[in-house]
C-alpha positions in Angstrom: -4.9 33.8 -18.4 -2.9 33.1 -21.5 0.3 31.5 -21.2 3.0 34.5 -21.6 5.4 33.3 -24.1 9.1 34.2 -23.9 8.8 34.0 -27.8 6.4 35.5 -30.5 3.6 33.4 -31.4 3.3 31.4 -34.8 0.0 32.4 -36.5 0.8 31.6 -40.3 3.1 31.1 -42.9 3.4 32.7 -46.8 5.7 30.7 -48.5 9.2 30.6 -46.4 8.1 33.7 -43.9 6.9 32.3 -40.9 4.3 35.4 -39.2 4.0 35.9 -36.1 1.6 38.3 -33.9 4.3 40.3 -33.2 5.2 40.8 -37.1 2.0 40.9 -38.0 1.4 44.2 -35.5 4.7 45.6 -36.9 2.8 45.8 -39.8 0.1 47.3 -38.6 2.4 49.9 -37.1 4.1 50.9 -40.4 0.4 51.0 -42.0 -0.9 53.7 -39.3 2.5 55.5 -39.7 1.7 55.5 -43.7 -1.8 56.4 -43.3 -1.2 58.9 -40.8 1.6 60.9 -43.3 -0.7 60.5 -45.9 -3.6 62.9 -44.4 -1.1 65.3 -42.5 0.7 66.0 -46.2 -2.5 66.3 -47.6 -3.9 68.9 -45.0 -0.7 71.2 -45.3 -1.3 74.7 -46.1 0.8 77.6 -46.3 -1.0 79.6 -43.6 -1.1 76.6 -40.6 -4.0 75.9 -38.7 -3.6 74.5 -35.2 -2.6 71.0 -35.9 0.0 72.0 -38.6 1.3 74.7 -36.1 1.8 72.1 -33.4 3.7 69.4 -35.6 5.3 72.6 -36.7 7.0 73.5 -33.3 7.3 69.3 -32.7 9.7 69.3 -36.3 11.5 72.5 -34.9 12.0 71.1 -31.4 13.5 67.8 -33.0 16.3 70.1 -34.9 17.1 71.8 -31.5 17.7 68.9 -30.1 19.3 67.3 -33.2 21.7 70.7 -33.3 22.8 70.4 -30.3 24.1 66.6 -31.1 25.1 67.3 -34.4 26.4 71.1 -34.0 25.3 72.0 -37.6 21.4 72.1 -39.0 22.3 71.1 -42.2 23.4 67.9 -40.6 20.1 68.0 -38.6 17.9 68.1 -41.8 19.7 65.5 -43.4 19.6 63.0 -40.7 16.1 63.7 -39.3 14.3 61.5 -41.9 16.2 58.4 -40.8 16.2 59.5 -36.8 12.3 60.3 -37.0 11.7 57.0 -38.3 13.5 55.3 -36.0 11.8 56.8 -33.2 8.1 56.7 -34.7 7.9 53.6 -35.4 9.7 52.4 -32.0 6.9 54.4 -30.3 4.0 53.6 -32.1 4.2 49.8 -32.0 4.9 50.0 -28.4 1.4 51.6 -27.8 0.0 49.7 -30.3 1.2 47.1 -28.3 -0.6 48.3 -24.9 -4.2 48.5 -27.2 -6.6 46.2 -25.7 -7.4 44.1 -28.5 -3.3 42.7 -28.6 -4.6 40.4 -26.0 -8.1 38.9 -26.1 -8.4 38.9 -30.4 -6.7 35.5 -31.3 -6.8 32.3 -33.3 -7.5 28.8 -31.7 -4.7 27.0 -33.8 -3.9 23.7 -34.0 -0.7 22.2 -32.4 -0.1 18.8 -33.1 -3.1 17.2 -31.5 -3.7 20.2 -28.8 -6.0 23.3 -29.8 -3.9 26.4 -28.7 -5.0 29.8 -28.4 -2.7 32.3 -29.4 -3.4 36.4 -29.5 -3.6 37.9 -33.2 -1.2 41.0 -31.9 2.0 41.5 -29.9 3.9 44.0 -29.1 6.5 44.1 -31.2 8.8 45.2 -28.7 8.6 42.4 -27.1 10.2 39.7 -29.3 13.7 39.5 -29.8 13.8 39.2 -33.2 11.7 42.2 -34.2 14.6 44.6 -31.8 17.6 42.7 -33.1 16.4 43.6 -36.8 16.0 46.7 -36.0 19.5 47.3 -34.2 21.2 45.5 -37.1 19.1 48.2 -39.3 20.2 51.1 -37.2 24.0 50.3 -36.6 24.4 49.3 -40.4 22.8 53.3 -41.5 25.7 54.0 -38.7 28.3 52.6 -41.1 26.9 53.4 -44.3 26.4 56.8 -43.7 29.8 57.1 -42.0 31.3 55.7 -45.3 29.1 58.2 -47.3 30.6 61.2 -45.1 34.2 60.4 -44.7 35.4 57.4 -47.4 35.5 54.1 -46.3 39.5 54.1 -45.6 39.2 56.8 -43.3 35.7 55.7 -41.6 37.6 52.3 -41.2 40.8 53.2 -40.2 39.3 53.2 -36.7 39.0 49.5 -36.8 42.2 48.3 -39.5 45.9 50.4 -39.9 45.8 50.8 -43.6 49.6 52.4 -43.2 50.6 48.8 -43.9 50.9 47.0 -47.0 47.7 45.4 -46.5 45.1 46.3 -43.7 45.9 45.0 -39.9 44.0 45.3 -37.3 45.2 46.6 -33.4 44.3 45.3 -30.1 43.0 48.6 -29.9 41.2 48.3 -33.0 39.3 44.8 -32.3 38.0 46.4 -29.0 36.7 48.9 -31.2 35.6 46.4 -33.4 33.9 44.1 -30.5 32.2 47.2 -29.3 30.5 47.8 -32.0 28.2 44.2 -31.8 28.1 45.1 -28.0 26.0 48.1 -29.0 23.7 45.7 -31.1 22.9 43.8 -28.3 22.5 46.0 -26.2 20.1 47.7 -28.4 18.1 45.1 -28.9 18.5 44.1 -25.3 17.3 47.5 -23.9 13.9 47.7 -25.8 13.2 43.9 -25.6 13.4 44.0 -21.6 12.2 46.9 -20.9 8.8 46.3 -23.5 8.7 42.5 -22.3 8.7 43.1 -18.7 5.8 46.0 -19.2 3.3 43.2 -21.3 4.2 40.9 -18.0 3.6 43.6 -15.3 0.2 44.9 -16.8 -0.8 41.2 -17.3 0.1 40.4 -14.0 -2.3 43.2 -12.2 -4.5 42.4 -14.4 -5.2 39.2 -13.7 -4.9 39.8 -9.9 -6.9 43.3 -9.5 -8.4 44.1 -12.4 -10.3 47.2 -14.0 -8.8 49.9 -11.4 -5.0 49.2 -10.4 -3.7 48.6 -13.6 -4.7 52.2 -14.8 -1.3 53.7 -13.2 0.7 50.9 -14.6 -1.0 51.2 -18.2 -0.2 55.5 -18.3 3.5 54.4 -17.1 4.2 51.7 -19.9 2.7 54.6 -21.5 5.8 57.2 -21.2 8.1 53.6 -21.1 7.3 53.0 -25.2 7.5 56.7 -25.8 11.2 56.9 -23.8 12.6 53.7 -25.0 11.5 54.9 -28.7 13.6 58.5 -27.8 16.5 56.5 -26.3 17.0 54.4 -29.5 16.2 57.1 -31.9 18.9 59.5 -30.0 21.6 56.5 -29.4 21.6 56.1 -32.8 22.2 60.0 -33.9 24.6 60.4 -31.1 26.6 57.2 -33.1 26.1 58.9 -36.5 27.6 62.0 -35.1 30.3 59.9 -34.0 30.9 58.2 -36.8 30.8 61.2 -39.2 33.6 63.3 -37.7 36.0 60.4 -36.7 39.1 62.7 -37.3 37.2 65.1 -35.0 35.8 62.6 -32.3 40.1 61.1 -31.9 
């Protein structure tokens, strides 16, 4: 059994950037996501077969549930490239991650004087970095499209009292302030664990009863990636909603 390793793995560098299997699956991710877009915009018709007609009521499905978030479809259409993203790329490199070849396919590289075998992919999920990036991504689009909706005085003025001759900031206003790195962690936090602890279950039964038992456990990592994928994605468009109607929200 490989050694599960709180950390991704090392497999090469390119200049400065160090990969790792978990980056390097991320990549894969993004590829599939590009390929798959390219064919589905290139198979679009006016008159939809089935397949168009299903991603069809998908796309509508996602405004209803935008709408009812953002109270406005305009809103919805604006937002959904940035949500849908968010959420297809969360979800597909947490399945890619549950494919079989993220474990056996690997590299014997050399550490030191000790031969170390180390899987080519890794769920990306599962290393800290790869979920921290991406909830420093996601909470800076909070910001900057907060700024873009309402001015950066007012989408500030949460945080700083610009009544004064120069900005201050509340007790009431660093709390505010403090939260918002609390929601970066916990972020990151929620998809790390949750993706970490799925790799180490379904390696677990695997090791101990193999071929049969671990069937149940694979289908419920499964609807895990797909959920954790919806929770980010919707987190981060109940914040933007938040963060575009601050006069409203206070």
């Amino acid at each position: 059994m490989h050694e599960i390793s709180l950390r991704a793995e090392e497999l090469f560098h390119l200049g400065p950037f160090t990969i790792t299997n978990a980056l390097l699956l991320s990549f894969v991710s993004l590829i599939v996501l590009i390929i798959i877009g390219f064919f589905i915009k290139k198979g679009l018709k006016i008159i939809p077969g089935k397949l168009q007609s299903i991603f069809e009521i998908l796309i509508e499905q996602t405004f209803k549930i935008m709408d009812s978030v953002l109270g406005d479809r305009r809103l919805s259409e604006k937002y959904l490239p940035l949500i849908a993203t968010i959420f297809l790329f969360v979800m597909t490199s947490n399945w890619l991650g549950l494919l079989p070849f993220t474990g056996p396919i690997g590299l014997n590289i050399l550490h030191g004087e000790e031969t170390v075998f180390t899987p080519l992919f890794r769920s990306p999920g599962s290393d800290l970095n790869f979920t921290l990036a991406l909830a420093l991504i996601s909470m800076t689009s909070i910001h900057f499209l907060g700024v873009l909706a309402l001015g950066f005085k007012k989408h500030f003025s949460k945080f700083f009292n610009f009544k004064k001759p120069f900005p201050l900031i509340s007790f009431v206003g660093l709390l505010e302030f403090l939260s918002e790195f609390v929601k970066i962690v916990s972020f990151s936090f929620r998809l790390f664990g949750n993706i970490f602890a799925g790799e180490i279950l379904l390696a677990v039964i695997g090791i101990l009863i193999p071929y049969v038992l671990p069937l149940p456990f694979l289908f419920l990592e499964i609807f895990v990636g797909f959920i954790q994928a919806f929770i980010f994605g919707m987190l981060t468009l109940v914040f933007i909603a938040i963060n575009i109607r601050h006069e409203e929200a206070h």
